[in-house]
C-alpha positions in Angstrom: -7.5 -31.5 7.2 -10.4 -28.9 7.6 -12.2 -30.1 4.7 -12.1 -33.8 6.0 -13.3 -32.9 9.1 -16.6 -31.6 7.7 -15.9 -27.4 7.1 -17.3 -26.2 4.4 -17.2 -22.5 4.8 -16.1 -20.0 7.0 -16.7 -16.4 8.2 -13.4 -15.4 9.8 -13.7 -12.1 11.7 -10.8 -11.2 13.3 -10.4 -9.2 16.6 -7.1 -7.3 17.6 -6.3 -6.4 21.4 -5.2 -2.9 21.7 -5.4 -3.4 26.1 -2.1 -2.9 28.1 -1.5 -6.3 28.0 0.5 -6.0 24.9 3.2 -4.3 26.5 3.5 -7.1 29.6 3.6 -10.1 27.2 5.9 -8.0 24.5 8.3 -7.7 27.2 8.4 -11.4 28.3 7.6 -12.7 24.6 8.6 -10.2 21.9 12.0 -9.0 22.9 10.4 -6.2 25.0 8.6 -4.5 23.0 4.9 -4.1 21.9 2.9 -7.0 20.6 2.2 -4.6 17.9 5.5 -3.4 17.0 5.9 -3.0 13.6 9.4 -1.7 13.6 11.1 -4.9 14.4 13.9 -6.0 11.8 16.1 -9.1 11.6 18.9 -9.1 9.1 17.9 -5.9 7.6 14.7 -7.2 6.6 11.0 -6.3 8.5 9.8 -9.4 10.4 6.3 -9.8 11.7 4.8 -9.0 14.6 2.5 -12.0 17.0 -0.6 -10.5 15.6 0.4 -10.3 11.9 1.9 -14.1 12.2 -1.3 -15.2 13.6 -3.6 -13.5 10.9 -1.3 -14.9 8.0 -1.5 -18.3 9.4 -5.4 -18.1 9.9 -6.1 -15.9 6.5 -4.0 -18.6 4.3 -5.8 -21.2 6.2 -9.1 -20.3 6.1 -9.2 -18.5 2.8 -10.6 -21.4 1.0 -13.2 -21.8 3.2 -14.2 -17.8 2.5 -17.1 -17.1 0.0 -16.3 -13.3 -0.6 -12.5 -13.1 -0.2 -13.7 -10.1 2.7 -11.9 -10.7 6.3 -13.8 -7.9 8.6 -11.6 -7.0 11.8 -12.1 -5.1 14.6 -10.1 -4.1 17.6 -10.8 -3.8 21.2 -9.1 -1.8 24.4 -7.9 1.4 22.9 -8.0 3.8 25.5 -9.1 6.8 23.0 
């Protein structure tokens, strides 16, 4: 689909949102907890957080499109 719409390459950067926020929507989205909770398990086996889901999805879409195989990220809203 990507490639038929004209894309040709792309510089994925991806930015992670350390603010509060992650806490409000964990608790009405993510069974209460965390956005970026990594502890969370379903029949005994590790699932993925929002943010890891979203990342997979983008990396394994957009990884053709990548000319050095190197997705920077940075994060935003720590308090520290």
């Amino acid at each position: 689909g990507l490639k038929e719409c004209g894309l040709e390459s792309s510089n994925l950067i991806i930015g992670i949102d350390f603010t509060k926020s992650n806490l409000t929507q964990g608790t009405i989205t993510f069974a209460g907890r965390s956005l970026h909770d990594c502890s969370v398990k379903a029949a005994g086996r590790r699932i993925l957080n929002p943010y890891q889901q979203v990342m997979a999805i983008m990396g394994r879409t957009l990884k053709p499109f990548d000319d050095d195989n190197i997705i920077p990220a940075v994060g935003f809203g720590d308090v520290r």
